[in-house]
C-alpha positions as CSV (number, residue, x, y, z in Angstrom):
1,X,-95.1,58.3,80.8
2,X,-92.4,57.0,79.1
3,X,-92.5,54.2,75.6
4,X,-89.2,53.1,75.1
5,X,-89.0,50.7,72.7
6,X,-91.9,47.8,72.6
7,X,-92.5,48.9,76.2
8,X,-93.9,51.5,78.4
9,X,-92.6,52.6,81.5
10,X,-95.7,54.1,83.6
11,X,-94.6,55.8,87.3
12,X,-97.6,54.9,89.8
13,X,-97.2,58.2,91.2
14,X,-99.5,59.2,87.5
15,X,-102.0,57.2,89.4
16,X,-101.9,58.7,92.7
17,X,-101.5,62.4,91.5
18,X,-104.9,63.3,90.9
19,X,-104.3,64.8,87.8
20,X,-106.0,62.4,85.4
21,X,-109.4,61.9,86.1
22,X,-108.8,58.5,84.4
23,X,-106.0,57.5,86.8
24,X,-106.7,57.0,90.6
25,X,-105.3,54.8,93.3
26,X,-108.5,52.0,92.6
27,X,-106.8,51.8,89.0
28,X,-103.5,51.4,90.3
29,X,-104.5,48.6,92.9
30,X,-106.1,46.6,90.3
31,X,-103.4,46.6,88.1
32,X,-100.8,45.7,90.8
33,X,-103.6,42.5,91.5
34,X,-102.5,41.4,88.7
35,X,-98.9,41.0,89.5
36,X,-97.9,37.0,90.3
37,X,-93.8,36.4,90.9
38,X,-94.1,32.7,92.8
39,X,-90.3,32.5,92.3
40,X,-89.8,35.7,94.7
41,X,-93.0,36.0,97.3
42,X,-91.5,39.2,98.0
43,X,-91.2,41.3,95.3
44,X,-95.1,40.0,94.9
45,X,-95.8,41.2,98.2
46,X,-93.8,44.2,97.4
47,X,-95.8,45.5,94.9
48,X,-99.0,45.1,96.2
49,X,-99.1,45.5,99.4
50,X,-95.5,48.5,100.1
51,X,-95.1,50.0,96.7
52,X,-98.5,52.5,96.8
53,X,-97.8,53.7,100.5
54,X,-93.9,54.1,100.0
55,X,-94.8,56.4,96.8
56,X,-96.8,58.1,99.4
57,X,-94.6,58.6,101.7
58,X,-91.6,59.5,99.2
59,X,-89.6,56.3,100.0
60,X,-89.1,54.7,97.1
61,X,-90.9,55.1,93.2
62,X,-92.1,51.9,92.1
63,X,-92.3,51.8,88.0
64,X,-94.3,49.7,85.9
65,X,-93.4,48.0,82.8
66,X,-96.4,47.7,80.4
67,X,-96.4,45.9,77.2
68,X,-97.1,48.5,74.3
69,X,-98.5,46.6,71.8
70,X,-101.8,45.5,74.4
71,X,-100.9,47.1,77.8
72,X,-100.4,43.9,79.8
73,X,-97.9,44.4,83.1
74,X,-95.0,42.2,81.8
75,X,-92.6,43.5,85.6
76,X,-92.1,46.2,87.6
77,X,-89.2,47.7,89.4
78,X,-89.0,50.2,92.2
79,X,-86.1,52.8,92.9
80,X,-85.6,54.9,95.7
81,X,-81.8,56.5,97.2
82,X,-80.3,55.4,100.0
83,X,-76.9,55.7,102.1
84,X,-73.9,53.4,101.8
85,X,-70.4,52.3,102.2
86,X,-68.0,50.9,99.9
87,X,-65.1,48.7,101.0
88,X,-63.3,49.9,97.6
89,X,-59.9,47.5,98.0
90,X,-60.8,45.0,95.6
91,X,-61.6,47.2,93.0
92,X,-59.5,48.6,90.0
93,X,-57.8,52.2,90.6
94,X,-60.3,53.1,87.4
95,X,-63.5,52.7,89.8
96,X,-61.8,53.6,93.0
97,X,-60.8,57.4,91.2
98,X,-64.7,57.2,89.7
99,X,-66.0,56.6,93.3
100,X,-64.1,59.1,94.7
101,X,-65.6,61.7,92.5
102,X,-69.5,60.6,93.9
103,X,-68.5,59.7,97.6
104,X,-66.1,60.8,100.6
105,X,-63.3,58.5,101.5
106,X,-62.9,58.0,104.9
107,X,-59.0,57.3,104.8
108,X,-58.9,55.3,108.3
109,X,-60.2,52.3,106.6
110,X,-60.2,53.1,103.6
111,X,-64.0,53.1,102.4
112,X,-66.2,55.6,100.0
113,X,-69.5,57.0,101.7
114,X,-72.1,57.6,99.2
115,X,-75.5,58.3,98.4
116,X,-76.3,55.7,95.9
117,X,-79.2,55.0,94.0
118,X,-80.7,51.5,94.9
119,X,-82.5,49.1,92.7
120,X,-85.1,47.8,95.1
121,X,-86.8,45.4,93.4
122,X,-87.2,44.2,90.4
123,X,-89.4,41.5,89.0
124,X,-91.2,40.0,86.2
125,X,-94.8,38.9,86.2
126,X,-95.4,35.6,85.8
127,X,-99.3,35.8,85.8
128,X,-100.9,34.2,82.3
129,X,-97.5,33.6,81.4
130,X,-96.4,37.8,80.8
131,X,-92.8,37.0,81.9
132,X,-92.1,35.7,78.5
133,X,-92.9,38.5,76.8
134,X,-90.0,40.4,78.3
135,X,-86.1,39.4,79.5
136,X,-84.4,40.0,82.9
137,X,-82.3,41.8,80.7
138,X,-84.6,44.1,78.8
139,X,-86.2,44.7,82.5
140,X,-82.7,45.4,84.1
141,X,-81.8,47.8,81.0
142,X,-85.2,49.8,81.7
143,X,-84.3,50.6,85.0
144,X,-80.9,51.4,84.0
145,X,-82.2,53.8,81.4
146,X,-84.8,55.7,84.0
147,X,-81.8,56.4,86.6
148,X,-79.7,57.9,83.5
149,X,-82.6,60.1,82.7
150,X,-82.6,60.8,86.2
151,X,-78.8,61.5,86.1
152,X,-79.6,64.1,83.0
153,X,-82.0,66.1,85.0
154,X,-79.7,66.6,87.7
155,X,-76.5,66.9,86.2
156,X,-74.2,64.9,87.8
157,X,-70.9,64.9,86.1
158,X,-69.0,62.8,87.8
159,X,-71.5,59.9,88.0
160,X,-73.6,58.0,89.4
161,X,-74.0,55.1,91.3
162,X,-76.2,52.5,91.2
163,X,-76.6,49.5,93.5
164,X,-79.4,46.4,93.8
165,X,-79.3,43.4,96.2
166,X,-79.5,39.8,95.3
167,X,-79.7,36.3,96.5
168,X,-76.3,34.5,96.8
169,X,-77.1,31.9,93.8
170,X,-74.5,31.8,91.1
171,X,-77.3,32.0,88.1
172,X,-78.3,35.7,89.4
173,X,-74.9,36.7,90.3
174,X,-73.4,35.8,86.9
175,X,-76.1,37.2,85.5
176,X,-75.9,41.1,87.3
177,X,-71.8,40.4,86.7
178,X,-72.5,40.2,83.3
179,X,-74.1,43.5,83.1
180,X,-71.0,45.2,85.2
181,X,-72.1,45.1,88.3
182,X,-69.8,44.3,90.9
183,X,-70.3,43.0,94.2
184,X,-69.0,45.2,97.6
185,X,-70.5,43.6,100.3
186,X,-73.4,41.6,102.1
187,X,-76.0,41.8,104.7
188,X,-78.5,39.3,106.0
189,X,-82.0,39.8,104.8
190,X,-84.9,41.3,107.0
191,X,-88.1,39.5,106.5
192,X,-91.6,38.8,108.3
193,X,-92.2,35.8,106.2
194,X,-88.8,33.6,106.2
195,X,-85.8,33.1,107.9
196,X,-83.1,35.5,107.4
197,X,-80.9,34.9,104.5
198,X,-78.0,36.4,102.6
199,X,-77.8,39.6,99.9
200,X,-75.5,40.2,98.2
201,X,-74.8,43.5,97.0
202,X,-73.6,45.1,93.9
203,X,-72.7,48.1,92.3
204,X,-72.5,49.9,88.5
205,X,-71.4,53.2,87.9
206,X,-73.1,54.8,85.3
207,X,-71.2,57.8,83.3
């Protein structure tokens, strides 16, 4: 467990361990119950029905944010590594030399191969009104802060990168933008429950 600041960052695997006789996976699912986003069905759907069995099954770690001062879930976000490739030519020479020390350039066209950590969801809860007691901002800098920690246990000295995927609406892309972030490429979204629509994808590198 982890307080930072007026929040506390709890890994569900601290449920699922076995280790506190407190803790099990009956906790867990009652907590994630309480989880509403209306504005994003799946990052809901996400984190109550994927985010316990991919923490089984080592595919992503979903975290949750608790408030510290009465322990209400305020968000959550889950992270997890994943393959990728980086059409670099838009990008300054300043990030193209730092993404050549992470990735492999494949000099035919001119791209960076990488293992990038990916942001893959992220989400406030908007059940009894929690999401005002915390920002996209504070809940973006969280995660930010746990893949730096990360980054310090396996010292990486040339970097890391991080990535997330987003809906193609101005508000949210200004927003990531803001916080350095830069977009790289698209893909059209796989879902069950809508139409397919686009992402668009970003990355940070963090030093």
């Amino acid at each position: 467990m982890q307080e930072v600041s007026k929040y506390t960052v709890f890994n569900i695997r601290e449920y699922l361990n076995g280790n506190n006789e407190e803790l099990g996976e009956d906790d867990l699912r009652q907590v994630l119950s309480e989880f509403s986003c209306e504005k994003n069905p799946d990052v809901e759907r996400f984190a109550k029905e994927q985010s316990i069995e991919f923490a089984k099954k080592q595919q992503s770690v979903t975290y949750l944010v608790f408030s510290t001062e009465d322990a209400e879930l305020v968000g959550y976000f889950a992270i997890t590594i994943k393959p990728i490739t980086v059409n670099a030519e838009s990008f300054s020479n300043t990030i193209k030399k730092k993404l050549a020390r992470v990735s492999e350039l494949n000099e035919q066209n001119h791209t960076y191969n990488m293992a990038a950590y990916l942001i893959a969801q992220l989400g406030k809860n908007y059940n009894n009104g929690a999401n005002d007691r915390i920002t996209g901002e504070e809940l973006l800098g969280l995660a930010i802060k746990q893949l730096q920690q990360l980054q310090q246990l396996q010292y990486l000295a040339g970097g890391m990168v991080v990535f997330l995927e987003t809906l193609n609406e101005e508000k949210l892309l200004s927003f990531y933008q803001g916080k350095g972030f830069q977009q790289f490429d698209s893909r059209l979204s796989e879902s069950a429950s809508h139409e397919p629509h686009e992402l668009i994808q970003l990355l940070k590198i963090l030093k």
